[in-house]
C-alpha positions in Angstrom: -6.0 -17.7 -1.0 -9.5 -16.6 0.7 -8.4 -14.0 3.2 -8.6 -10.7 2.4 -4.8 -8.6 2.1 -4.8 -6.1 4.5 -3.4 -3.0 2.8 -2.7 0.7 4.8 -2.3 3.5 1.9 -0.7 6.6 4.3 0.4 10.4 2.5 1.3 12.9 5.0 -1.8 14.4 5.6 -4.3 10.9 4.3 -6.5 12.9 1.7 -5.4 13.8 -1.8 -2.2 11.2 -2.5 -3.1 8.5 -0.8 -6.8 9.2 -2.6 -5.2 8.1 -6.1 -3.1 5.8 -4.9 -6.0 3.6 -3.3 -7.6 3.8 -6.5 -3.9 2.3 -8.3 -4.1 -0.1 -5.7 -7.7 -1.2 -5.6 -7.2 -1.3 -9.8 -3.6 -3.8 -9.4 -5.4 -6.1 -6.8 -8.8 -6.5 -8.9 -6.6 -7.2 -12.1 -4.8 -9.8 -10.3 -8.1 -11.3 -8.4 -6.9 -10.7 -5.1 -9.0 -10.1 -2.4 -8.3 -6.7 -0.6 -9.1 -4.4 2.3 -8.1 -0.9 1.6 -7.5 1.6 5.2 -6.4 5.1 4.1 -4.3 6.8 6.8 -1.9 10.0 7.8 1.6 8.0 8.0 2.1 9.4 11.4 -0.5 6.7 12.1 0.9 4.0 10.4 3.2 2.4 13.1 0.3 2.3 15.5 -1.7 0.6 12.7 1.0 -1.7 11.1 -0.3 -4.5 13.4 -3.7 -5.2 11.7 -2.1 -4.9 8.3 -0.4 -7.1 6.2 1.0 -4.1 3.6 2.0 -0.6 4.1 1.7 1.6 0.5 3.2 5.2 1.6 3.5 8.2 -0.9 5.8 9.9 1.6 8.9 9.2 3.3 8.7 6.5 5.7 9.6 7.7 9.2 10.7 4.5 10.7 11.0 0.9 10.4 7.7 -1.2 10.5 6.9 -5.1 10.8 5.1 -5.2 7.5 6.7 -4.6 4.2 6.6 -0.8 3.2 6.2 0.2 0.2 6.9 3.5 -1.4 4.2 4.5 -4.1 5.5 7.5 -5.5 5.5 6.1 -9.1 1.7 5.9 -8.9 1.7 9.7 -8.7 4.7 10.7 -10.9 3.1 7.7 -14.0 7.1 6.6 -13.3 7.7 3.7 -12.9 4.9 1.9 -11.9 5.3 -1.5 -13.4 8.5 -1.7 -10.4 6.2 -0.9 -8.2 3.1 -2.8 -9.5 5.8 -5.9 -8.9 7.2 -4.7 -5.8 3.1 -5.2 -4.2 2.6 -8.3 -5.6 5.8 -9.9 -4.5 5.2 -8.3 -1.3 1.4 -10.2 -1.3 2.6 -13.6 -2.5 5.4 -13.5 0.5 2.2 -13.4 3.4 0.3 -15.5 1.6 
């Protein structure tokens, strides 16, 4: 696949978490030679957003429902249980692709 993913990384506020977390993200797709476009937001601005995104990656608690698979990234803060999650992002890429 050519096309870029489409990833949204939201924390509450869209500085420090979702900060690292791009970085995890950005390090997963590049070992796996996937073609990425990162957009760091405040999850109140996700649903708005969800529509030019194939992926949401949250550190927070996910307020509502969304079109695009949501994924919660708190192992890429806590160092727990990141392979799941690791998975979790690729599975959820190889489904839109």
């Amino acid at each position: 696949m050519n096309r870029k993913v489409k990833v949204l990384v939201a924390c509450g506020a869209g500085i420090a978490t979702s900060t690292v977390v791009m970085k995890k993200v950005e390090d997963l797709f590049a070992r796996n030679e996937i073609p990425v476009e990162i957009t760091q937001i405040k999850i109140a601005e996700a649903a708005a957003k969800q529509d030019e995104a194939d992926i949401l990656i949250s550190t927070t608690m996910l307020p509502t429902e969304y079109s695009i698979p949501a994924i919660k990234a708190m192992a890429f803060l806590t160092g727990i249980n990141t392979e799941k999650v690791e998975k979790e992002i690729l599975e959820a890429v190889n489904a839109i692709q």
